[in-house]
N, C-alpha and C positions, 0 to 999 in steps of 0.2 A: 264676625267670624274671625278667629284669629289665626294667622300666618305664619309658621315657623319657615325657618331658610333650612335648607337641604346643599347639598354639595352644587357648588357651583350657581348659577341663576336661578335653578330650577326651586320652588317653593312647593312645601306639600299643607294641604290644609290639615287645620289642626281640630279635636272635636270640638265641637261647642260648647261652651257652656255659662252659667249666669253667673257673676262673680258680684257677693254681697261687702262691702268695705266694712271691715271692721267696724268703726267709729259709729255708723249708719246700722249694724245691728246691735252696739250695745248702747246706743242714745235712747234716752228716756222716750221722745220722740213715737221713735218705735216701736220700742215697750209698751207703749200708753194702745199702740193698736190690740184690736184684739185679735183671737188667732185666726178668724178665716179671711179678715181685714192683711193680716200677713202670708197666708195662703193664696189669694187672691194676686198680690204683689208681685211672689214668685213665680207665679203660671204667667203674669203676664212678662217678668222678666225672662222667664225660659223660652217666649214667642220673642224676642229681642232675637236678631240675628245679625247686629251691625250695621243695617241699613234701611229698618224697618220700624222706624220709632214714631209712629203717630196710628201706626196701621197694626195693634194690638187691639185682640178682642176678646171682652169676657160674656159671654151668652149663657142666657139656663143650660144649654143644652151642655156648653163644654166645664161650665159650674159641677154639673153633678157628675162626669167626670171625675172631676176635681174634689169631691165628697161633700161639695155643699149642696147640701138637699133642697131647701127652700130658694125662690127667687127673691122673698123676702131679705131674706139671710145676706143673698150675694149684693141685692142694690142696699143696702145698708153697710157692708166691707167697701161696696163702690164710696158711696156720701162719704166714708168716714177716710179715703184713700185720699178722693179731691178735698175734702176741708184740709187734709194735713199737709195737704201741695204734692204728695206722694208719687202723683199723676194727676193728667189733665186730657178732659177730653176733648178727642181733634174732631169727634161728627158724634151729630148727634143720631139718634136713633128716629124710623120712620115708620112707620107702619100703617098702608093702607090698602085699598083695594086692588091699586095700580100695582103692586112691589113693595117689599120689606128691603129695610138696611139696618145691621145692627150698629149700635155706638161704637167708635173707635176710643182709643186711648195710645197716650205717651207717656215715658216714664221721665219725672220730671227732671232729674240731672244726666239726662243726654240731650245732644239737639236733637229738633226735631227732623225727621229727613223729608225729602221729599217723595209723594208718594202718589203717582199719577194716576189718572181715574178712579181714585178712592172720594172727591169730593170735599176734600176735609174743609172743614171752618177755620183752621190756623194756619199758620202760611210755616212754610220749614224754615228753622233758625241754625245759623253759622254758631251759636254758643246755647250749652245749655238753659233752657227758664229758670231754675233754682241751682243752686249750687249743694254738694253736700255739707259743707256750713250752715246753710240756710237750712236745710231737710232736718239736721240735728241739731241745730241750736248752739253750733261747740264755737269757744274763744280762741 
């Protein structure tokens, strides 16, 4: 969440919002996704809040929200988000008689934070896993 300074000590917050680096949306990289593989990306960067990066979730339910109809559709933009390093996921998904947990995700060039009683599989990291050099390929 990002902080503007106001008169004096006092700080007001600022809206939210996902900010995409140039570089990273016109890298071939990118491009090479398809559009709900880039649809995908965004809902999960707009669930980013600055302190929440392992603990993004994309579910059928919030997919078609999202206007992706098929679950097919979404775990196919998912495969093709992890091949690209795009994101990584921090838990996996469970389902059984006992309770349901959906998979979680991180978006790969922020660290990951830490995120208590969520269970995750990765541990939170002090620097990002990829870099945006890395994500786009640039020299």
């Amino acid at each position: 969440m990002a902080v503007r300074k106001t008169k004096g000590n006092m700080k007001a917050k600022a809206k939210p919002f996902a900010m995409v680096l140039w570089t990273m949306g016109q890298s071939a990289p990118y491009r090479s996704l398809s559009f709900v593989a880039r649809c995908v990306l965004m809902e999960l960067h707009m669930q980013y809040n600055g302190n929440n990066n392992g603990n993004l979730a994309a579910t059928r339910t919030m997919a078609k929200e999202w206007g992706v109809s098929s679950p097919n559709i979404l775990q196919k933009a998912l495969a093709d988000l992890l091949t690209g390093g795009w994101i990584i996921q921090t838990r996996s998904s469970l389902f059984s008689r006992h309770g349901s947990r959906c998979a979680l995700y991180a978006l790969s060039w922020y660290a990951i934070d830490e995120c208590p009683g969520k269970d995750l599989e990765v541990s939170w990291t002090h620097a990002p896993p990829k870099t945006v050099r890395e994500l786009t390929n640039s020299n």
